[in-house]
C-alpha positions as CSV (number, residue, x, y, z in Angstrom):
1,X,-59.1,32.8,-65.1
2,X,-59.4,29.7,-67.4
3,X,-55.4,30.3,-68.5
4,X,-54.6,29.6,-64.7
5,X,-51.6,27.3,-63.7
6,X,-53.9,26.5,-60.8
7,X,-55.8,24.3,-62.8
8,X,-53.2,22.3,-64.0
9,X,-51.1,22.2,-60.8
10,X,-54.4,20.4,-59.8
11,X,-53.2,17.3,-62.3
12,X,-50.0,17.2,-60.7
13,X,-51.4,15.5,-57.5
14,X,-53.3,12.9,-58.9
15,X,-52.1,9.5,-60.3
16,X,-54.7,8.8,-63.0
17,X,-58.2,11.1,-64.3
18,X,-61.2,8.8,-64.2
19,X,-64.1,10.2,-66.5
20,X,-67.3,7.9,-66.5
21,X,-69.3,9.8,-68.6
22,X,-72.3,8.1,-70.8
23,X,-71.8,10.7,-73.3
24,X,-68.9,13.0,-74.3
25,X,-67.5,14.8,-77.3
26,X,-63.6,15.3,-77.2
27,X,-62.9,16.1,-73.4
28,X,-60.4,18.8,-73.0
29,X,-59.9,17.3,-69.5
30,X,-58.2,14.7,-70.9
31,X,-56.0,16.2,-72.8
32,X,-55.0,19.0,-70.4
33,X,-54.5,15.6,-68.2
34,X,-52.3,13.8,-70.9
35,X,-50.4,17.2,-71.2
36,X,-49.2,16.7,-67.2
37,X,-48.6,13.7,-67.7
38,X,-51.4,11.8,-66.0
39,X,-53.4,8.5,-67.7
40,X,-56.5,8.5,-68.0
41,X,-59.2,5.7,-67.5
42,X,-62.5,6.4,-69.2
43,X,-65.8,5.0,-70.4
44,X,-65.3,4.5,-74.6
45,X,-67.5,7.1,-75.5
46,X,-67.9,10.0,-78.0
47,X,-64.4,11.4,-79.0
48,X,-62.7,9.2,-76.0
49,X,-61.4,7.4,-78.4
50,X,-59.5,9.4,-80.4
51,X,-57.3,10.5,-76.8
52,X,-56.6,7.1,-75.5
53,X,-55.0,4.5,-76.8
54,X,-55.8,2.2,-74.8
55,X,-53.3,0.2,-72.7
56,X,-50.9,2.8,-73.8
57,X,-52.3,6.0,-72.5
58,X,-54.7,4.9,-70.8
59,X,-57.4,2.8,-70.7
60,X,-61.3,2.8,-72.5
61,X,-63.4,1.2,-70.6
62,X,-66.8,-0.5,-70.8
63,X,-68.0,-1.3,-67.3
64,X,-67.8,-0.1,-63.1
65,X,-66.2,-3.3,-62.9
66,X,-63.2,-2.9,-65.2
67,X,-62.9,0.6,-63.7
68,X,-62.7,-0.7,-60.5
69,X,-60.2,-3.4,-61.7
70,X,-58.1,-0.6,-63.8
71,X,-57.7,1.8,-60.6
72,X,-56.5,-1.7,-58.4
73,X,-53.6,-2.3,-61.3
74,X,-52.7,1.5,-60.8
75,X,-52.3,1.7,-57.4
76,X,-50.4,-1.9,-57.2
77,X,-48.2,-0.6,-59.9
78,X,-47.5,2.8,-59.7
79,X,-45.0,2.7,-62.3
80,X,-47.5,1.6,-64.8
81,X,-49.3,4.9,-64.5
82,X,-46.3,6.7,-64.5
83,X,-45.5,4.8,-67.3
84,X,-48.6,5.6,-69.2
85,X,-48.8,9.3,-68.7
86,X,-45.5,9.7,-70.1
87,X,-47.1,8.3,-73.1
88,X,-50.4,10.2,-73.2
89,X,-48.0,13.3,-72.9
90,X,-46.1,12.5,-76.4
91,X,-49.3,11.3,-77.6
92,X,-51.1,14.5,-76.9
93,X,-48.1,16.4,-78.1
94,X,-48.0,14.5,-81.2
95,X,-51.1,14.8,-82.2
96,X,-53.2,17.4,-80.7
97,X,-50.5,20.5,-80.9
98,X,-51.3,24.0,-81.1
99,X,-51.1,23.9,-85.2
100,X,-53.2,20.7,-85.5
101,X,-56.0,22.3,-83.5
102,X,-55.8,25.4,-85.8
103,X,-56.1,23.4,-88.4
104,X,-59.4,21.7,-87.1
105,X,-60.7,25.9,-86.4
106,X,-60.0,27.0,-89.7
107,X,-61.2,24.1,-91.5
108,X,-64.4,24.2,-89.2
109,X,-65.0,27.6,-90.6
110,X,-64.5,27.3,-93.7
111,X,-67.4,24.8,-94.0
112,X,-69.4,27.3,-92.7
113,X,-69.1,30.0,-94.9
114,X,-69.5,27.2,-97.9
């Protein structure tokens, strides 16, 4: 079932999603990671963008390296992370609610029937 609470009990024991994709649209992974409040660091990519602010909610990322460097600040400063998902939850919230996204549908299918 893709409704399951399993799924995102699964966020709630991790301190950060990495996503290091080379392309991506808008991951829903993110924002059902933002939702229980976890940060997330990913490569800048497709719609990554628009779901991280980075150094707020997370962080975009360019390179392994920073990555690397990102997940040592994390785990030396829990708090930050903690910190930072707190954020990506009101951020989420904000901006990607139930009525925003039905927004997005409707106007989606309007453009198609034009």
């Amino acid at each position: 079932d893709v409704c399951s609470s399993d799924l995102y009990l699964a966020y709630d024991t991790i301190d950060c999603l990495l996503m290091f994709s080379h392309t991506e649209g808008t991951p829903r992974s993110i924002l059902e990671a933002a939702l229980r409040g976890v940060p997330t660091l990913a490569k800048a990519v497709g719609g990554v963008g628009e779901i991280i602010q980075h150094g707020i909610t997370g962080y975009s990322i360019q390179t392994e390296q920073e990555l690397i460097q990102r997940m040592r600040n994390y785990a030396d400063n829990p708090q930050q992370a903690l910190e930072m998902g707190i954020a990506a939850n009101t951020f989420i919230k904000n901006r990607h609610g139930i009525n925003d996204e039905l927004k997005d549908i409707c106007h989606v299918a309007k453009s198609l029937v034009a």
